[in-house]
C-alpha positions as a printed NumPy array, in Angstrom:
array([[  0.158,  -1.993,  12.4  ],
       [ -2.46 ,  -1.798,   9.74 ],
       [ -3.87 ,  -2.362,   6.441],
       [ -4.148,   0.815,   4.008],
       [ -8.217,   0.407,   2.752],
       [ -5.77 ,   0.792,  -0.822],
       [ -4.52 ,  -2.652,  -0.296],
       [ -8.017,  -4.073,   0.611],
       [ -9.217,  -3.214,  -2.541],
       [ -6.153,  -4.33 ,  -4.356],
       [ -6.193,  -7.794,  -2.752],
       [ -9.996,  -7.902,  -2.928],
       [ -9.928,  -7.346,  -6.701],
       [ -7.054,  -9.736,  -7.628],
       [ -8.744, -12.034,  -5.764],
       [-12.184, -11.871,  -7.462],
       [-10.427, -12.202, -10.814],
       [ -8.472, -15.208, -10.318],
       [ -9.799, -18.591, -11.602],
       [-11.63 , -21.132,  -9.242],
       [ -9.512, -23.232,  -7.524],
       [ -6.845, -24.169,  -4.332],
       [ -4.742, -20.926,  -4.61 ],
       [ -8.186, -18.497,  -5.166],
       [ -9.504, -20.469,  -1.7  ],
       [ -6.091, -20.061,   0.152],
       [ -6.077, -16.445,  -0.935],
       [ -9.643, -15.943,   0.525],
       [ -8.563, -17.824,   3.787],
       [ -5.892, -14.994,   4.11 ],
       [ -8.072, -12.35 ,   3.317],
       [-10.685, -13.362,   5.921],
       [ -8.561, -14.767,   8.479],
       [ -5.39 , -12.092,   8.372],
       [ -6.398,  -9.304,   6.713],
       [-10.158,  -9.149,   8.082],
       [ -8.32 ,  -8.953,  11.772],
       [ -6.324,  -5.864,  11.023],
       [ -6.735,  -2.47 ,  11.66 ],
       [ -8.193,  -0.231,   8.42 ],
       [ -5.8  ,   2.702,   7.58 ],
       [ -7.461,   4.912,   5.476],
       [ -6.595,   7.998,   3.063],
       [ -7.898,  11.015,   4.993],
       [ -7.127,  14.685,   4.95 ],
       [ -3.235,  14.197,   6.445],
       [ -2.864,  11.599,   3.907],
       [ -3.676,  13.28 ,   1.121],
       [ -1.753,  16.616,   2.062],
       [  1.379,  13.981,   2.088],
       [  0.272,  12.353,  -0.968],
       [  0.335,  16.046,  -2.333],
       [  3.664,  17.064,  -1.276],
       [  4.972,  13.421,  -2.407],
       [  4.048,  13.897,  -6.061],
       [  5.415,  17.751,  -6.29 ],
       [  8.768,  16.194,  -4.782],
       [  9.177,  13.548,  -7.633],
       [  7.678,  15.844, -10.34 ],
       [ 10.083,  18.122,  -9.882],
       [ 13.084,  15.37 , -10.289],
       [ 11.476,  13.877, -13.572],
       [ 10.003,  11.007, -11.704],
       [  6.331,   9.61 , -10.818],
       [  4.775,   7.063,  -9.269],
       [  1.034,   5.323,  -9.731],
       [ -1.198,   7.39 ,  -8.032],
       [ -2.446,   4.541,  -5.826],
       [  1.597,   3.569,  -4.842],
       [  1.465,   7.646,  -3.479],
       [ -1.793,   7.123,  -1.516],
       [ -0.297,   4.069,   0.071],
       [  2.857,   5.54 ,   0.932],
       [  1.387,   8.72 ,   2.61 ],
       [ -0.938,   6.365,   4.691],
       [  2.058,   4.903,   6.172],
       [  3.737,   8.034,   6.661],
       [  0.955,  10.15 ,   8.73 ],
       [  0.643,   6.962,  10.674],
       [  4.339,   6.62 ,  11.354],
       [  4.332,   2.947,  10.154],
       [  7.134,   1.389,   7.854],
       [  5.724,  -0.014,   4.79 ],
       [  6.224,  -3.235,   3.798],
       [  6.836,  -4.315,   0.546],
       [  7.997,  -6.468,  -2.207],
       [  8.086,  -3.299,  -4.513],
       [ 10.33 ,  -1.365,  -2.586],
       [ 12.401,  -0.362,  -6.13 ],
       [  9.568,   2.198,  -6.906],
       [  9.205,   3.657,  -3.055],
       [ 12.31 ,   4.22 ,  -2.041],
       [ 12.411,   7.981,  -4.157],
       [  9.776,   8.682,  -1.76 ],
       [ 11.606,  11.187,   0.839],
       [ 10.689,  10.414,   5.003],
       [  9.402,   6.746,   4.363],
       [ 10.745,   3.533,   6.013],
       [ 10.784,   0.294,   4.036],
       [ 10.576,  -2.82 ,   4.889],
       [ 10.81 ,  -6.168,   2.55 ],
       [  9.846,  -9.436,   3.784],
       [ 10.572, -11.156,   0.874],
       [ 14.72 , -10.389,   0.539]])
């Protein structure tokens, strides 16, 4: 289990954007008290040589996906985790990953 350093920064930033108030403090609650506890996963060398073959794959069926969606994907695949997601619409063309939504 893990946090991709991705996510951190996409948390971190939707967080400093929001507007003062009871759902901006909850939000920094989580991020101290959850997130801050969990292992760092970040994009190195195996990740990016996934990331790599990830993008060729869909390129070469017409499709892409944000470049940040691909990093966060290969992190979970050189680690051998199952990524879980709300948006599992857009990573389910990605071949070899396991999904997981908590939401459904």
């Amino acid at each position: 289990m893990g946090v991709p350093s991705l996510v951190i920064h996409e948390m971190q930033y939707g967080y400093l954007k929001m507007p003062e108030g009871q759902r901006k403090n909850a939000i920094a609650e989580y991020l101290k008290g959850v997130v801050s506890l969990l292992p760092v996963l970040n994009y190195d060398e195996k990740s990016a040589r996934i990331h790599a073959e990830i993008r060729a794959h869909l390129q070469t069926q017409g499709m892409t996906l944000p470049f940040v969606d691909g990093q966060i994907a290969a992190i979970a695949i050189a680690n051998g985790l199952t990524l879980v997601t709300r948006n599992t619409q857009d990573f389910q063309r990605i071949p070899g990953i396991r999904l997981e939504n908590w939401f459904s």
